[in-house]
C-alpha positions in Angstrom: 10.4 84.0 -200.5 6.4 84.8 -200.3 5.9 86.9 -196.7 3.1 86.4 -194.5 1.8 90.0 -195.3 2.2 89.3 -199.2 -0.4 86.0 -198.5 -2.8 88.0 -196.5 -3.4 91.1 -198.8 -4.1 88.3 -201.8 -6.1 86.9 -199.2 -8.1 90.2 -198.5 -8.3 90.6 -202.3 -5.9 93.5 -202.5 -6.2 94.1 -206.6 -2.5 95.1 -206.8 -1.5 91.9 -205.0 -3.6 89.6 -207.0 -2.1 91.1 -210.3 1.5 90.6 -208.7 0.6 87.1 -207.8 -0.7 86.2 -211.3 2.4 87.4 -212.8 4.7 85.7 -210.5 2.7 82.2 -211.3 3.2 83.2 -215.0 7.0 83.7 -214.6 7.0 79.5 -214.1 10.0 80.0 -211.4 10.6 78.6 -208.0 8.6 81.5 -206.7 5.7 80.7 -208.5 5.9 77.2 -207.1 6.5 78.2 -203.4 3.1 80.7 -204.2 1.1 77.8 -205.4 1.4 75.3 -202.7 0.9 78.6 -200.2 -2.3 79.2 -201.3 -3.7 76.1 -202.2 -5.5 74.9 -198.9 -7.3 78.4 -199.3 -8.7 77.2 -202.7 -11.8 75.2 -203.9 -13.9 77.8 -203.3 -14.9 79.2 -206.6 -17.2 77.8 -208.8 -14.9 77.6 -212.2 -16.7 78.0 -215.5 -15.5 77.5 -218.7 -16.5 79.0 -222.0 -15.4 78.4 -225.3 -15.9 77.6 -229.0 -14.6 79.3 -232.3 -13.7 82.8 -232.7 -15.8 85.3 -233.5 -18.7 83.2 -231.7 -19.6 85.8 -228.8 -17.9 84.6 -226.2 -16.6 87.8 -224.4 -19.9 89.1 -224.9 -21.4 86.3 -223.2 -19.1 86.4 -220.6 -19.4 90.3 -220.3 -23.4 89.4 -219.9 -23.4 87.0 -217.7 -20.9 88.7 -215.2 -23.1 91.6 -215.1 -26.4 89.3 -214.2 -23.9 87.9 -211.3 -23.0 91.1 -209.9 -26.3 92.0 -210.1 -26.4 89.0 -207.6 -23.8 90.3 -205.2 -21.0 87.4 -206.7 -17.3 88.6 -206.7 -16.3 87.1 -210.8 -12.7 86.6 -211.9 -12.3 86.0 -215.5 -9.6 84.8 -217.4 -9.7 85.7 -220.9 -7.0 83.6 -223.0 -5.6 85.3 -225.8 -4.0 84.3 -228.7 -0.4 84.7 -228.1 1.2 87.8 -229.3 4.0 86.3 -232.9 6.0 89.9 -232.0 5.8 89.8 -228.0 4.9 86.5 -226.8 2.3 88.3 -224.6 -1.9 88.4 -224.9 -3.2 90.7 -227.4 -5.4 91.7 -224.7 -8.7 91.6 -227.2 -11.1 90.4 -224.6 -10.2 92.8 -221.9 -11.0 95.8 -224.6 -14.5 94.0 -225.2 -15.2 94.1 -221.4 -13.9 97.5 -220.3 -17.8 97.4 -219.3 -17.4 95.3 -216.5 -13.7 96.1 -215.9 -14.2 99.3 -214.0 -16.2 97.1 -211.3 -14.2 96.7 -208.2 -15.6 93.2 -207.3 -14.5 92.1 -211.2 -11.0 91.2 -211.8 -10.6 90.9 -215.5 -6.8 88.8 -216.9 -5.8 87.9 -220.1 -3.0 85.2 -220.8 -1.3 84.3 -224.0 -1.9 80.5 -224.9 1.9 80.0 -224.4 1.8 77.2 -227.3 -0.7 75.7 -225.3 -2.8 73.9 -228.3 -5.9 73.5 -226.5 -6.7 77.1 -226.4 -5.9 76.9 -222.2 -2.5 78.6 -221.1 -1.4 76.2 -218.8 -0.6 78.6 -216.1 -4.5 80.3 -216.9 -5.5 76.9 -214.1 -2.8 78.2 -211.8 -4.3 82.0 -212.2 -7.3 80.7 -211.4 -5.9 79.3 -207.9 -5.3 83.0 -207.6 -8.4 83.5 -208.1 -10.0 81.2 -205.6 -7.8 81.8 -202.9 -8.6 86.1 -202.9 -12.3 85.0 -202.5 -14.1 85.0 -206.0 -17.1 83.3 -205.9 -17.2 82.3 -209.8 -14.2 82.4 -212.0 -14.4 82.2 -215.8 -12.0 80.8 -217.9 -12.7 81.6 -221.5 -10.4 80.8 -224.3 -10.1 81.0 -227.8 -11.1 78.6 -230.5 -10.4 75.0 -229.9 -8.5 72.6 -231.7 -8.9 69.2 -232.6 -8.3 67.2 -230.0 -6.5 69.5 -227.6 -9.8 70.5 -225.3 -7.9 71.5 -222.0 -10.9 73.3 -221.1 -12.6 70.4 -219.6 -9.5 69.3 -217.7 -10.3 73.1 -215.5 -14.2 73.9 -215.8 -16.6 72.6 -213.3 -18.9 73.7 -215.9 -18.1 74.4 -219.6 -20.5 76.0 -222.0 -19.5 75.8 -225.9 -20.2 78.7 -227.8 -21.5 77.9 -231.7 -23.1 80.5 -234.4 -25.5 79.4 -236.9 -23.6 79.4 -240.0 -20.2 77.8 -240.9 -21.5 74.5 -240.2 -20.2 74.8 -236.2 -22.7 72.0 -235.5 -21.3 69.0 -237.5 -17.3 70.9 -236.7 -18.1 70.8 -233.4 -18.7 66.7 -233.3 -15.6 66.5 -235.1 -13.7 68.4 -232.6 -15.2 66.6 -229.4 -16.5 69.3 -228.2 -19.8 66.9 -227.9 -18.1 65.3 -225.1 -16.5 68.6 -223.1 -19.7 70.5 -223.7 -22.1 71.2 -220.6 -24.4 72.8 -222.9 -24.6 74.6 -226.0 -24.9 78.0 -226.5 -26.1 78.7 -229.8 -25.3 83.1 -230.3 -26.6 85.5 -232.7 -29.5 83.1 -233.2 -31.1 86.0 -234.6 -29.2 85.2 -237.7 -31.1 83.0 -240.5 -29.8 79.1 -239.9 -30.4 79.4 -236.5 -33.4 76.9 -235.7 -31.2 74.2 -238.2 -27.9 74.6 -236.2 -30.3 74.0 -233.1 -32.1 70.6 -234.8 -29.0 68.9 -235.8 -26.9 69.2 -232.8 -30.1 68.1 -230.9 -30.0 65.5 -233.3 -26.3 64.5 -232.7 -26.5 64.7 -229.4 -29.6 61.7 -229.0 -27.1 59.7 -230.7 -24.7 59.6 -228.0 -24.9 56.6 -225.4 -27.1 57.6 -222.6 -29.8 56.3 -219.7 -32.2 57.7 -217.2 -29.4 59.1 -215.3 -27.4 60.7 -217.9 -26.4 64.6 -218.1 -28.3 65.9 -221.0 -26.4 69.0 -222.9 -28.9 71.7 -223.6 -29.1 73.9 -226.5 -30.0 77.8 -225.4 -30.2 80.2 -228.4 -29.1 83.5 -227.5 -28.4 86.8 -228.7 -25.9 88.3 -226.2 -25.2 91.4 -227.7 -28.8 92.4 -226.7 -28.6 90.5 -223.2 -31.3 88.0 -224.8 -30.1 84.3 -223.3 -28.1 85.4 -220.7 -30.8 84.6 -217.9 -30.8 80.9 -219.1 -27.5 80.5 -219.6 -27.1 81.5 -215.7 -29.9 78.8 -215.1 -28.7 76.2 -217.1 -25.0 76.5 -215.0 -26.6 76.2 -212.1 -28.8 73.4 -213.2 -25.4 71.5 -214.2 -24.3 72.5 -210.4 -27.0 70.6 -209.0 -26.7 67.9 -211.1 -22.9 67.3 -210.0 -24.0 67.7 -206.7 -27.0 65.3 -206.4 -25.1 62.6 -208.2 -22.4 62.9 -206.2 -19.9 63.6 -209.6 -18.4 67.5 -208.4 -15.9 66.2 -205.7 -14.9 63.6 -208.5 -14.8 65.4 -210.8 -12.5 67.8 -209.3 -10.4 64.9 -208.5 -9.6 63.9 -212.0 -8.9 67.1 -212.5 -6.6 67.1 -210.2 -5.0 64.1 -211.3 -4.7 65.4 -214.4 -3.2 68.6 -213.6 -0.4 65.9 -211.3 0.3 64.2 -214.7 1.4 67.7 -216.6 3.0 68.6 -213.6 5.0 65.9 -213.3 6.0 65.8 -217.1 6.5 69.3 -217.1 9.8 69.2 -214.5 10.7 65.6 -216.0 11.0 67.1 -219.5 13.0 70.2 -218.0 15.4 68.0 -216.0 15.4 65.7 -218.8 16.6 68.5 -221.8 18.5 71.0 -219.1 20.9 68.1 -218.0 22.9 65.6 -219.3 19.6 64.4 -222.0 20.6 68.0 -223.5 24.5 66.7 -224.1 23.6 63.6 -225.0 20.9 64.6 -227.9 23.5 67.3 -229.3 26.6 64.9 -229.3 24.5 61.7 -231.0 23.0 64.1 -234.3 26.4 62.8 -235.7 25.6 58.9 -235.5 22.3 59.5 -236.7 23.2 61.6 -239.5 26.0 59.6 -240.8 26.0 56.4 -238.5 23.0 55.5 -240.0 21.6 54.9 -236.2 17.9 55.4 -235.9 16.5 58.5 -233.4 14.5 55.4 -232.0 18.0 54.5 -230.9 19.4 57.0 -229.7 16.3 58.1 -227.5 15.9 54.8 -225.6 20.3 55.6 -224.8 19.1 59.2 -223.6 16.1 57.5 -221.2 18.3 54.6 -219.5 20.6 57.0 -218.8 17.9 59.2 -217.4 16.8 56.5 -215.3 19.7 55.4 -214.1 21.0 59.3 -212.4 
């Protein structure tokens, strides 16, 4: 049961409380449940950005970067950095929140990391209820960042207002990163350590792959900023170029519908989630166990046996 005086210290942004809370969403119980639909109608606040791209791009670095140039501007920032989950603990390996210890000492900066839970798009899928956390103790921007993406997993864009992919010159990220889609979930590019040799090349051809995409007078744009974050160089336009994509949103009238496909997304894994755990934890469960026999040696196909499990389903 969440108490009244529970709510108003997450409310008041009590750090201990907001750490509880985040765990208790994590745990994926009952509680966490009655917690989320709590704090809800104190949420949509935050401005939710999302940065990603392969490892080893920069991204904490960026994201270290740019939360200092908002603080600087008198912002509150939570950031969720989404580790790689732990093989021996199941936990985050906590990498990111060693590269910001910087910014992790500020009292207006509340720093997370959360294991990707077998969550292929690089996104835990409690990281969007953390950021409802978040929102509802009054940060003004909330950062998700999240490790390499995969193929065609790009969760990212189902939680960012804005996302920012993060490329380096070599490697060939530009021609990867059509191939992944990120050409479709990018905001803009941010092209790091563009101090590197290859730099100006990576810039041309995703300029160059990105004019091939269908697009009018009206259409958003992605733009390529080269940066070197390590040295703060970039940072300043990366800031501008967010908040060029927030105006966009808002002139065209796309933010409030955008947040509701997002919403309707997150509906959709909702509702799968607690079908697939009712499904397996009842009688789906018995029934898959006792029918290996008749596929193994009643020659019965799996096709079979999982349209049996589903009627039965339905008909509970």
């Amino acid at each position: 049961m969440i108490d009244l005086q529970f709510l108003e210290k997450l409310y008041n942004n009590d750090r201990r409380t907001v750490a509880r809370s985040i765990s208790i969403v994590e745990s994926n119980n009952s509680t966490s449940a009655e917690l989320l639909k709590e704090i809800y109608s104190k949420t949509g606040n935050a401005y939710r950005i999302g940065i990603t791209g392969p490892p080893g791009s920069g991204k904490s670095t960026i994201t270290n970067q740019i939360t200092k140039l908002y603080r600087s501007q008198n912002k509150k920032i939570g950031i969720i950095a989404v580790d790689p989950t732990s093989p021996f603990t199941g936990g985050a390996l906590l990498g990111d929140r060693v590269r910001m210890s910087e910014i992790g000492s500020d009292a207006n900066v509340f720093i997370r990391s959360m294991a990707t839970r077998g969550s292929l798009g690089g996104l835990s899928k409690k990281a969007i209820d953390a950021a409802d956390v978040l929102d509802a103790a009054g940060y003004d921007i909330i950062i998700l960042e999240t490790v390499g993406v995969g193929q065609s997993e790009l969760d990212i864009a189902q939680a960012a207002d804005t996302t920012a992919v993060v490329l380096v010159p070599e490697s060939g990220d530009a021609v990867q990163a059509m191939k992944a889609g990120l050409m479709e979930i990018a905001d803009f590019f941010v092209v790091n350590k563009s101090d590197r040799p290859g730099s100006d090349q990576a810039v041309a051809a995703l300029r160059t792959i990105l004019y091939m995409r269908d697009h009018d007078a009206n259409s958003w744009m992605p733009n390529i900023i080269k940066s070197v974050a390590s040295e703060n160089k970039g940072i300043e336009e990366i800031a501008a170029e967010i908040a060029r994509h927030k105006n966009y949103l808002n002139e065209h009238a796309l933010f409030q519908k955008k947040r509701e496909e997002h919403t309707k997304s997150r509906i959709k894994v909702i509702v799968e989630e607690k079908l697939r755990e009712e499904l397996w934890s009842g009688d789906g469960g018995k029934a898959l166990h006792t029918s290996l026999e008749k596929i193994i040696y009643g020659g019965l196909s799996p096709y079979h046996i999982a349209e049996e499990i589903i009627i039965k389903f339905k008909n509970i």
